[in-house]
DRENDO-238078 format. One line per field, with one value per residue: residue in three letters; x, y, z of N, C-alpha, C in turn; chain; residue number from 1. Coordinates in steps of 0.02 Angstrom, whole numbers, plus 50000, padded with zeros to 5 digits. Layout:
<pts>
aa <- (ALA,...)
npx <- (X,...)
npy <- (Y,...)
npz <- (Z,...)
capx <- (X,...)
capy <- (Y,...)
capz <- (Z,...)
cpx <- (X,...)
cpy <- (Y,...)
cpz <- (Z,...)
ch <- (A,...)
i <- (NUM,...)
</pts>
This chain:
<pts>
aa <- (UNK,UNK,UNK,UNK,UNK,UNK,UNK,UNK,UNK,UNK,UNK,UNK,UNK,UNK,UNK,UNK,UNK,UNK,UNK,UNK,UNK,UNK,UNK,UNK,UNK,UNK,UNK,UNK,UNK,UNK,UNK,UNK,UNK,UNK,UNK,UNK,UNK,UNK,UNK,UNK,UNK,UNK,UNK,UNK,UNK,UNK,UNK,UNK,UNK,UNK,UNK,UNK,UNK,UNK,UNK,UNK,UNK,UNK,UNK,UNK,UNK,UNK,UNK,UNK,UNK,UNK,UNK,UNK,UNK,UNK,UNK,UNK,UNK,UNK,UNK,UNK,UNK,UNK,UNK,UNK,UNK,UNK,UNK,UNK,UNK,UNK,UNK,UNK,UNK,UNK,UNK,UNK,UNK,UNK,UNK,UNK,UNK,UNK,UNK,UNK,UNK,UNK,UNK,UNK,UNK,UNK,UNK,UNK,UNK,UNK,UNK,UNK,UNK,UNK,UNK,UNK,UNK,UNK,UNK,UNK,UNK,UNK,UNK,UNK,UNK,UNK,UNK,UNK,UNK,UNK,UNK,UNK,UNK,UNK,UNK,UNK,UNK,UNK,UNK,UNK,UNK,UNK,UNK,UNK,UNK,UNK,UNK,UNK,UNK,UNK,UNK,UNK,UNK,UNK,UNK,UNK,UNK,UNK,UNK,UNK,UNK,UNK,UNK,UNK,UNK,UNK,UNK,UNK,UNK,UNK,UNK,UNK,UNK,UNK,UNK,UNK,UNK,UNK,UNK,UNK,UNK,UNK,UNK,UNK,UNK,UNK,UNK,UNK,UNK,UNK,UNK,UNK,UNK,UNK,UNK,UNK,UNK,UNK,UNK,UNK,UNK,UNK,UNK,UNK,UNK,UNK,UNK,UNK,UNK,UNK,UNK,UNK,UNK,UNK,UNK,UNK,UNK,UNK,UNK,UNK,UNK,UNK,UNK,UNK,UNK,UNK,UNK,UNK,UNK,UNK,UNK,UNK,UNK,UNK,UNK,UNK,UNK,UNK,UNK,UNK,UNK,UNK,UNK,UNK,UNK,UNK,UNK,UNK,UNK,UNK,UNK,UNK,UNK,UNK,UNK,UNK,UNK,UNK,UNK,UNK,UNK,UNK,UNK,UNK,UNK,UNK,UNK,UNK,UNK,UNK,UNK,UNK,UNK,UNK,UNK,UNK,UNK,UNK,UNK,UNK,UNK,UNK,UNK,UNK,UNK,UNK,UNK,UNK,UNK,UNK,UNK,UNK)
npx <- (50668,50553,50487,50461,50380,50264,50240,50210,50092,49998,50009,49903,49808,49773,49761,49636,49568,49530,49467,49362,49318,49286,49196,49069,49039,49021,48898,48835,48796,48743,48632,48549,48519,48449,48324,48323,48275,48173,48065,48043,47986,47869,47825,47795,47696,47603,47557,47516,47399,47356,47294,47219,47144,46974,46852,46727,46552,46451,46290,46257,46330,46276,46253,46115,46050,46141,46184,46181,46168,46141,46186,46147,46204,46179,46165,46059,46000,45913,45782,45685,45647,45544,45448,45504,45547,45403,45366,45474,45430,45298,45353,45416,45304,45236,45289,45325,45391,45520,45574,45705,45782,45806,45872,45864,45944,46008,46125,46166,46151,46105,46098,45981,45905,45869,45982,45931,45964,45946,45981,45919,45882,45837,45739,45703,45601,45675,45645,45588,45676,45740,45647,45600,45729,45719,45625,45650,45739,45671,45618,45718,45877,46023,46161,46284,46310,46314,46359,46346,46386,46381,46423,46365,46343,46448,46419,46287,46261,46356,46285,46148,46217,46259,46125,46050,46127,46127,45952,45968,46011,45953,45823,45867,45898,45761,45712,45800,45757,45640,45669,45739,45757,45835,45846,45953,46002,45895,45905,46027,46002,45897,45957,46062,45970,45914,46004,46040,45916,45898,46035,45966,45852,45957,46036,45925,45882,45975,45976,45874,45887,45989,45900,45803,45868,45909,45799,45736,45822,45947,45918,46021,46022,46062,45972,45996,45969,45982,46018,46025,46057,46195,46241,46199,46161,46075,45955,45814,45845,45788,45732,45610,45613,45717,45704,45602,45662,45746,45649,45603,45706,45757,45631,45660,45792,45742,45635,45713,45808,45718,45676,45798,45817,45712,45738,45843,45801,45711,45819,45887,45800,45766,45889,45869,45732,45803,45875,45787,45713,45826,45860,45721,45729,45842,45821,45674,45768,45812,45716,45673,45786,45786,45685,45696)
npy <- (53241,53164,53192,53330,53356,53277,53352,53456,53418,53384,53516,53581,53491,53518,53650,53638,53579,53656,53789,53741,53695,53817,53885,53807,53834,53955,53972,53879,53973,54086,54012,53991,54139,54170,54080,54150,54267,54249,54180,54306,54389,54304,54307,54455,54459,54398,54449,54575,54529,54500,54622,54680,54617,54542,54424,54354,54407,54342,54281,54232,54324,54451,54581,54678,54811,54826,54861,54740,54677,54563,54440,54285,54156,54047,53872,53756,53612,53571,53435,53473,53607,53702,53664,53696,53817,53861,53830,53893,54024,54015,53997,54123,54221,54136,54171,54294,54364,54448,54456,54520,54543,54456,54328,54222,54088,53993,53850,53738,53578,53410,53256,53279,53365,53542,53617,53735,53877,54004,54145,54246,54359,54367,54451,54433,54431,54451,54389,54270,54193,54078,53974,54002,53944,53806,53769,53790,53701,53572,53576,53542,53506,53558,53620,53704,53815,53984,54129,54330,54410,54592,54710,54871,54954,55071,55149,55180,55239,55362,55415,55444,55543,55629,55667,55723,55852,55908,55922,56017,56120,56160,56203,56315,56400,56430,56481,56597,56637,56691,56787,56876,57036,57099,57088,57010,56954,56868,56796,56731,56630,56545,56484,56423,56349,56262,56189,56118,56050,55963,55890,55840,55761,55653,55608,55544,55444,55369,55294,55243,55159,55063,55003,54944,54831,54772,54736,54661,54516,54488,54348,54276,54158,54040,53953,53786,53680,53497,53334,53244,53243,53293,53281,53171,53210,53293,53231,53113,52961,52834,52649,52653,52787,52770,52641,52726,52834,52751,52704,52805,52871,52760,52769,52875,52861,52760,52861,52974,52870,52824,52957,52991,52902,52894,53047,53005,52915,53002,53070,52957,52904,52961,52883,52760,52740,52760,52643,52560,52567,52539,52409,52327,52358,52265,52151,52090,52129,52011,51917,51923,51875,51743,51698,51703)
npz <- (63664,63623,63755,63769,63675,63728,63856,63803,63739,63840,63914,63827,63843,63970,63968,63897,63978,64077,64013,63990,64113,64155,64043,64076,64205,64173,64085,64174,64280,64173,64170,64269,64318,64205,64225,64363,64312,64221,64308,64393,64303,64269,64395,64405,64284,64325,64442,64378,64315,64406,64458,64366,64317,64344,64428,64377,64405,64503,64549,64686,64729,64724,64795,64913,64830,64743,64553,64431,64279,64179,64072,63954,63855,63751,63675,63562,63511,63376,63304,63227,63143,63113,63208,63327,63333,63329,63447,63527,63518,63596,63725,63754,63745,63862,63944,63964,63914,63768,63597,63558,63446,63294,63176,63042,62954,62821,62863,62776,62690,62706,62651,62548,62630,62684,62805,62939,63053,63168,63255,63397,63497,63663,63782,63952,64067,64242,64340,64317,64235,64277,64278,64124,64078,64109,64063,63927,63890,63859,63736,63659,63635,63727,63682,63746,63862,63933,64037,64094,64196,64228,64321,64364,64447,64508,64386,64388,64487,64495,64379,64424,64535,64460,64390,64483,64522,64384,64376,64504,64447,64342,64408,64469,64379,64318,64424,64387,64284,64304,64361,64285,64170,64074,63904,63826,63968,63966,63859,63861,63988,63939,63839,63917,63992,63891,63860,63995,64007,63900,63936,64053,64007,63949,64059,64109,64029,63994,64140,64153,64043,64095,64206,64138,64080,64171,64233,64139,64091,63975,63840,63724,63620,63516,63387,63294,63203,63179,63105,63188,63359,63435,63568,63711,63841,63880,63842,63838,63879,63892,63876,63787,63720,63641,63580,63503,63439,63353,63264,63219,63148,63044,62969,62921,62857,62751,62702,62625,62573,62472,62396,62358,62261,62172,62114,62046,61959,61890,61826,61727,61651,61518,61456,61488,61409,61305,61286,61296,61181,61095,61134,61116,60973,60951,60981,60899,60783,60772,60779,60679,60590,60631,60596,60414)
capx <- (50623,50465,50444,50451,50321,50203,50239,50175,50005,49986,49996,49865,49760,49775,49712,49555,49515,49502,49426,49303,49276,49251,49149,49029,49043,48975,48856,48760,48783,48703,48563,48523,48518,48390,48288,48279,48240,48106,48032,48015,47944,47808,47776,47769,47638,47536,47533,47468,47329,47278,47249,47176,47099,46927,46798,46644,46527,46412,46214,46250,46378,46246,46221,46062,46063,46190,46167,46216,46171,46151,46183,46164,46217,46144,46163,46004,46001,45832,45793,45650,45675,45480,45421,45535,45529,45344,45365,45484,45370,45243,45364,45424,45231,45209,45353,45300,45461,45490,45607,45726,45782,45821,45895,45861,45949,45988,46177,46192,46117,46118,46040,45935,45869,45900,45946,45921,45965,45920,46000,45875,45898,45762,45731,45670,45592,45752,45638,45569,45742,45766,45592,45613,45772,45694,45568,45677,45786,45612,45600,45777,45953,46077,46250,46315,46280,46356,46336,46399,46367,46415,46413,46349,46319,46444,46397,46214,46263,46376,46229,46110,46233,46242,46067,46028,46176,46087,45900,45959,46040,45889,45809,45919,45921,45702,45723,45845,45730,45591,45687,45761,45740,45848,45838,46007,46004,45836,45900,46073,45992,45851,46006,46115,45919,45893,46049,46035,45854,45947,46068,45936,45834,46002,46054,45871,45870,46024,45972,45806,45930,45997,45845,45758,45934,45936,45724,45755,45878,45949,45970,46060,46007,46060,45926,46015,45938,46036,45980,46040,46090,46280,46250,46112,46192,46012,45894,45785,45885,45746,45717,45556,45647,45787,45672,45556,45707,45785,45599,45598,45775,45751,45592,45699,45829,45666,45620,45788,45841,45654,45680,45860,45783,45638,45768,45900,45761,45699,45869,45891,45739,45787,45928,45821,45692,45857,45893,45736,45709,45870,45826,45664,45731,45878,45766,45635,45797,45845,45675,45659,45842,45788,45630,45726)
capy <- (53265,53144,53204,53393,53325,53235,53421,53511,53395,53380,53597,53595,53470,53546,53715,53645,53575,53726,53838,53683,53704,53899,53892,53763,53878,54018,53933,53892,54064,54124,53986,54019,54205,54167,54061,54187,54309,54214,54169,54372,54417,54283,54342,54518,54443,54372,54517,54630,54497,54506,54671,54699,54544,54550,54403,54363,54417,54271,54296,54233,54382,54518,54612,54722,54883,54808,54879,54689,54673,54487,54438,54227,54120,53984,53855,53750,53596,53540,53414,53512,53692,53744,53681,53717,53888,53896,53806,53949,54077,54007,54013,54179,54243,54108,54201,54396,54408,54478,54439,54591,54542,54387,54310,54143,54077,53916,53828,53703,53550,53356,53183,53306,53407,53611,53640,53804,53911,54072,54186,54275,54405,54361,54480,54368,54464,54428,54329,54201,54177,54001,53947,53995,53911,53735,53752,53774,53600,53542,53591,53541,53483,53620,53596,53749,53879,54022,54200,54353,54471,54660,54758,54955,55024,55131,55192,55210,55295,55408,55455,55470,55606,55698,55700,55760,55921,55935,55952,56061,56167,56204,56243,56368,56429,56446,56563,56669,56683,56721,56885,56885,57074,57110,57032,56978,56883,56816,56753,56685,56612,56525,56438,56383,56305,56216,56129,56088,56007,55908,55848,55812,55692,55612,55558,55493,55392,55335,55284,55179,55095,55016,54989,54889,54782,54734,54701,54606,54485,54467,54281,54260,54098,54007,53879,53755,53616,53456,53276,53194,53291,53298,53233,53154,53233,53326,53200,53032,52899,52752,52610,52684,52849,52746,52634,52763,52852,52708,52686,52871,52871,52703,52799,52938,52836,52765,52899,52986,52822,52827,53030,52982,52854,52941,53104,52964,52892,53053,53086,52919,52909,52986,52838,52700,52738,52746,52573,52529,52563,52489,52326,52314,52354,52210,52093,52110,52097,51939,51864,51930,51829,51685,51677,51702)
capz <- (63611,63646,63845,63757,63646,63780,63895,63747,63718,63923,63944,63786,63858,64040,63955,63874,64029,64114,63982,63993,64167,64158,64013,64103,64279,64159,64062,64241,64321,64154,64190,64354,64319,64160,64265,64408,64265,64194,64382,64416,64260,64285,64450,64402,64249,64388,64489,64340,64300,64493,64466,64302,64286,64394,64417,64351,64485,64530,64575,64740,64787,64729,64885,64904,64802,64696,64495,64373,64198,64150,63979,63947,63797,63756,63585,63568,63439,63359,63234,63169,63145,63139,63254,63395,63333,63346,63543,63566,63516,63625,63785,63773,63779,63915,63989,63962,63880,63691,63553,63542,63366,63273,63107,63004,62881,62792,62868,62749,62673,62696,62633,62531,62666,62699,62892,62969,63105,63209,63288,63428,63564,63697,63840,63981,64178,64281,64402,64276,64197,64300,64252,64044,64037,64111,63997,63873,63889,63844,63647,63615,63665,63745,63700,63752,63916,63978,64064,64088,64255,64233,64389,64323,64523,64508,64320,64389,64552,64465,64335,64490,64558,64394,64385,64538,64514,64332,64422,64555,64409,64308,64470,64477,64327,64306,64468,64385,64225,64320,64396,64228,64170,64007,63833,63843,64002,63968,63806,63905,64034,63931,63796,63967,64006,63830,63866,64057,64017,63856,63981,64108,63982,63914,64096,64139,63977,64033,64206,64120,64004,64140,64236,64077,64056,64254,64248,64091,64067,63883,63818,63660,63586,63436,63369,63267,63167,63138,63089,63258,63416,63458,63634,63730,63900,63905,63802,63888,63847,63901,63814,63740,63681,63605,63514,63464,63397,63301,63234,63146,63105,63004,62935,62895,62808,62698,62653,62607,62501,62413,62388,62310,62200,62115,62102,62002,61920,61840,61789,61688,61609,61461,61443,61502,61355,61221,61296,61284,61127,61043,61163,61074,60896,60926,60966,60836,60715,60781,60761,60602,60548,60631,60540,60350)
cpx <- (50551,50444,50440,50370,50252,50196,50205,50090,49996,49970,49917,49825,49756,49729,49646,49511,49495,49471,49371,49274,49247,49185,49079,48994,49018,48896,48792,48742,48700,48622,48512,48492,48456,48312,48268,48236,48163,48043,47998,47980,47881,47767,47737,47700,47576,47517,47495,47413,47298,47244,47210,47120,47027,46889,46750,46608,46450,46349,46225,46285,46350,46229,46155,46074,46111,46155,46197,46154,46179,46146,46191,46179,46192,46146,46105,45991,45905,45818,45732,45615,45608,45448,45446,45538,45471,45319,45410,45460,45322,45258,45383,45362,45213,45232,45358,45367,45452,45544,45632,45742,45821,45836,45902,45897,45979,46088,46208,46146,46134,46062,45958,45900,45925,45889,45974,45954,45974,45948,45948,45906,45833,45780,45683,45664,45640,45724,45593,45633,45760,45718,45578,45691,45764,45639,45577,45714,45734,45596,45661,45831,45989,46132,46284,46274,46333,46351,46375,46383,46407,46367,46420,46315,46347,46427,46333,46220,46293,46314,46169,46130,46222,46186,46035,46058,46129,46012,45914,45992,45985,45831,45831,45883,45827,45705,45743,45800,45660,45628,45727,45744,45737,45841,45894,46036,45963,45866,45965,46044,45938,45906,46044,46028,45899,45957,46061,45964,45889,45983,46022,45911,45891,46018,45989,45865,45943,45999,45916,45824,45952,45963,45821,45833,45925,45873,45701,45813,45877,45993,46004,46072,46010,46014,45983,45968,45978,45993,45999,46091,46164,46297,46191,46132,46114,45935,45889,45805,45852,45724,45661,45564,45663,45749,45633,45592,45732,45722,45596,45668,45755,45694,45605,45724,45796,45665,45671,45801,45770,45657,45716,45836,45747,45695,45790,45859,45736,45751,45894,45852,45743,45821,45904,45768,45734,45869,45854,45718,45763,45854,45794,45679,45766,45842,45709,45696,45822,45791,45647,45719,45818,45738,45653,45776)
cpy <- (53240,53160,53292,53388,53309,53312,53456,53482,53420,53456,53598,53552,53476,53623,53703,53606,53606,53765,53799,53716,53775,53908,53853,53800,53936,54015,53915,53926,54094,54078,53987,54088,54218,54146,54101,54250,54291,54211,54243,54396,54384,54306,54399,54501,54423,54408,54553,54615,54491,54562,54714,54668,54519,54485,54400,54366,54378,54309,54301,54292,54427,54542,54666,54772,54876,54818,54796,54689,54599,54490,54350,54219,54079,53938,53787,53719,53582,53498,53423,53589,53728,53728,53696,53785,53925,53886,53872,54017,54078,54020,54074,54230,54187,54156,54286,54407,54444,54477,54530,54608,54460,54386,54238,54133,54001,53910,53759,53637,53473,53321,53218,53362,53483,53610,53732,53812,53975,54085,54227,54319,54424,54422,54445,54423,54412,54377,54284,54186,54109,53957,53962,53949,53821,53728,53747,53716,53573,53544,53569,53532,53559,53594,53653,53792,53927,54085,54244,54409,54527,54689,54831,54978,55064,55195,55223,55246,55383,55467,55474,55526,55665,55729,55767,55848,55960,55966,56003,56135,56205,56228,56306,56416,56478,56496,56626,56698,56719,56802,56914,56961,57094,57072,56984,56920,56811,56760,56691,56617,56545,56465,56404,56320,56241,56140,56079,56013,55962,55879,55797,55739,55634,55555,55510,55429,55331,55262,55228,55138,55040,54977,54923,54825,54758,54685,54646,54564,54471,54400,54295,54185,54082,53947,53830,53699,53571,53383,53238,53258,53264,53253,53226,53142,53255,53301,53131,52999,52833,52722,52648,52729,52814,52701,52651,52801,52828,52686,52765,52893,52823,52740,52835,52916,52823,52799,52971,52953,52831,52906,53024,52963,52893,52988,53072,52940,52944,53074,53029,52894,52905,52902,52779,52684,52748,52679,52523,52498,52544,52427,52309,52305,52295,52141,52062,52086,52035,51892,51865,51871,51774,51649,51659,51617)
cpz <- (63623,63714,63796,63711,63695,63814,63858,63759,63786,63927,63878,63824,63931,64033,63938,63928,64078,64081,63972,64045,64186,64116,64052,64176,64244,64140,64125,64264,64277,64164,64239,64358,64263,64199,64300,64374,64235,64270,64411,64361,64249,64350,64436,64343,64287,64407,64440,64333,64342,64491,64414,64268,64358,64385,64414,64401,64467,64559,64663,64792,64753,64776,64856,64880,64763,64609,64445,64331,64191,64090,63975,63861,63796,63651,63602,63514,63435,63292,63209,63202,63177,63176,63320,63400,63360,63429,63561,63581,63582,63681,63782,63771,63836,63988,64011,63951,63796,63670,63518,63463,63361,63203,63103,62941,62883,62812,62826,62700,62678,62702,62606,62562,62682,62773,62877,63029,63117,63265,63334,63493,63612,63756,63872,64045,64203,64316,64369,64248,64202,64250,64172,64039,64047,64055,63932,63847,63859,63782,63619,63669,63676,63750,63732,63822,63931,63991,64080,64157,64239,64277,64364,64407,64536,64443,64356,64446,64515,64429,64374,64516,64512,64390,64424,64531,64466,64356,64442,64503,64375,64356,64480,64406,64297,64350,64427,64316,64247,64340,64342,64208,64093,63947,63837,63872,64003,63926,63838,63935,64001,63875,63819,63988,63959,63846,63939,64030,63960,63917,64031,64057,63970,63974,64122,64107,63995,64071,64166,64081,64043,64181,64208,64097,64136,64248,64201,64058,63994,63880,63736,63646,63525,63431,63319,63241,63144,63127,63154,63310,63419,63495,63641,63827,63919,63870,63838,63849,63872,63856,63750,63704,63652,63550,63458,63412,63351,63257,63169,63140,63058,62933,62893,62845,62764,62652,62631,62540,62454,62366,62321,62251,62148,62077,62023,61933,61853,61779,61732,61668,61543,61439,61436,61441,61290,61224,61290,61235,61054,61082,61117,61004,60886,60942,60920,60768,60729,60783,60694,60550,60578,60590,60462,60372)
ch <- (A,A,A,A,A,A,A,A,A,A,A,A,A,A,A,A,A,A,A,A,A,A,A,A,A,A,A,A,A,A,A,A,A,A,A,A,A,A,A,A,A,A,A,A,A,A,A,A,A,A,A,A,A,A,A,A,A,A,A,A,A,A,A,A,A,A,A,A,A,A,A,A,A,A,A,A,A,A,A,A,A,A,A,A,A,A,A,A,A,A,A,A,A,A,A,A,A,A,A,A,A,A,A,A,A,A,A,A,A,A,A,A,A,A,A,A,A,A,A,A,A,A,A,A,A,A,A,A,A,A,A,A,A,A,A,A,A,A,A,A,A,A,A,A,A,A,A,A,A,A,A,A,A,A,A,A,A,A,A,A,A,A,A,A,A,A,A,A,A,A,A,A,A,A,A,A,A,A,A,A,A,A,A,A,A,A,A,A,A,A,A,A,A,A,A,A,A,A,A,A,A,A,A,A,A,A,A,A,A,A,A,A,A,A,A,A,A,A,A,A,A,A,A,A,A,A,A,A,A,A,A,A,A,A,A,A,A,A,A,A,A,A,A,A,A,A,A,A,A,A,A,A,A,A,A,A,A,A,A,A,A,A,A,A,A,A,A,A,A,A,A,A,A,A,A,A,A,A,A,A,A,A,A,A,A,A,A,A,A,A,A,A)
i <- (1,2,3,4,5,6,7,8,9,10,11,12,13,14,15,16,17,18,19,20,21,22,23,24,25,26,27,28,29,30,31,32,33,34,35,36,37,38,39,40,41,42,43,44,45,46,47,48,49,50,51,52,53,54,55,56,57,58,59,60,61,62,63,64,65,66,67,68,69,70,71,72,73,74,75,76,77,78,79,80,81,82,83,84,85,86,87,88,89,90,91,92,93,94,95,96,97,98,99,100,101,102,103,104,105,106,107,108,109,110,111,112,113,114,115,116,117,118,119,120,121,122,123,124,125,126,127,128,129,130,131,132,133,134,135,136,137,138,139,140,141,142,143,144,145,146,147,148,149,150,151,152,153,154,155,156,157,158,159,160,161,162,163,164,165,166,167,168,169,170,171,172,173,174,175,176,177,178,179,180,181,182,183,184,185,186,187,188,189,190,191,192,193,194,195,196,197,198,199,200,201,202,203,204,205,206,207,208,209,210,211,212,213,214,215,216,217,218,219,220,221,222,223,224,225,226,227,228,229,230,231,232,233,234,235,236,237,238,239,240,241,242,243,244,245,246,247,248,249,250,251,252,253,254,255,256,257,258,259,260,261,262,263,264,265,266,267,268,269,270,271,272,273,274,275,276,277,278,279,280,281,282,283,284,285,286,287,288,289,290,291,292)
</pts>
């Protein structure tokens, strides 16, 4: 009875160690098989991003006759608003550039004071571009840079061919009204013309859009105004800076806490002259009882 017993556990625990070892022998197959799954569907993700995914094309790999479009960024702190504004003014006429459009407004307020900042869209001549942005480190801290190259040679080739087809069309087309005879065709011939010469201006305007955007680079500059720069990655950090700095900071603080004061002062005024004036009265009655 107890060896039928022990035979019984022994076949039960002989089975779960084989549906062990299968389950375990599947269990890796299916891991192996996830894995290689996972491994080809990253490849194939790679592969799509090699070929969809283009890089930024670099100044130095413009070849001659090459059509790019520069567009920079730029963020630009200052710890005072007007006049770095009116220094930037001054370089972009130093610069024969021109302020495509811009926006000011007020980001916040601390230790009493309103800061500012401006949004601007400079157009800068492509071949001063180096020489405005050194000049610019010079009015203010740059935390931020960055650019954007778009390659438009075959947009502007393209619109070069069109043109040319369009031209050689209304060419065409003035011949045929000159030998033009009937009302009909004249009138045909003169409504297929209204729309050739429309076309013609649309692709020239075109073509000079691009032109301007190559011959003028567009920055996009944020001014910022804060009470102490971020970093001092792009500010003179020599003794003489540093103490001159800790001399109108200190100043600052000054006149900040004096600002506060007066403000506080105004505001308990009122209180100060109720306190005043019961002070005064309890005193008065206490030299009046000591007198009786």
């Amino acid at each position: 009875m107890i060896m039928k017993k022990i035979t019984k556990y022994f076949l039960i625990l002989f089975s779960l160690i084989i549906f062990i070892s299968l389950f375990s022998a599947c269990s890796g197959q299916d891991d192996e098989t996830n894995e290689y799954s996972m491994n080809t569907l990253e490849k194939e993700i790679s592969d799509e991003e090699a070929d969809f995914n283009t890089p930024e094309v670099e100044r130095s790999e413009i070849a001659e006759g090459e059509k790019i479009i520069s567009t920079y960024f730029m963020s630009l702190e200052t710890l005072d608003f007007e006049k770095t504004r009116s220094e930037l003014e001054s370089l972009i006429e130093k610069h024969k550039s021109f302020i495509e459009n811009s926006n000011v407004n007020f980001r916040g307020s601390s230790y009493s004071k309103n800061y500012r900042y401006g949004d601007y869209s400079i157009r800068i001549p492509e071949e001063g571009l180096e020489k405005f942005k050194t000049d610019l480190s010079q009015i203010g801290n740059i935390i931020e840079e960055s650019k954007n190259n778009q390659d438009v040679t075959k947009l502007y080739r393209d619109t070069e061919s069109r043109l040319k087809l369009v031209t050689s069309k209304e060419k065409r087309l003035l011949e045929l009204l000159e030998k033009a005879e009937k009302i009909e065709d004249i009138i045909a011939i003169e409504s297929e013309l209204t729309n050739t010469i429309y076309e013609k201006e649309r692709l020239e305007k075109s073509l000079k859009s691009i032109d301007e955007k190559i011959e003028y680079t567009t920055l996009n500059l944020q001014l910022i105004e804060v009470r102490n720069f971020s970093n001092t990655d792009n500010v003179d950090n020599s003794l003489i800076t540093r103490l001159k700095n800790a001399f109108t900071n200190s100043i600052f603080a000054f006149k900040i806490a004096l600002e506060n004061f007066i403000i506080w002062l105004v505001y308990a005024l009122p209180y100060i002259l109720i306190l005043g004036v019961l002070v005064l009265l309890g005193v008065i009655f206490i030299k009046k009882r000591k007198k009786k």
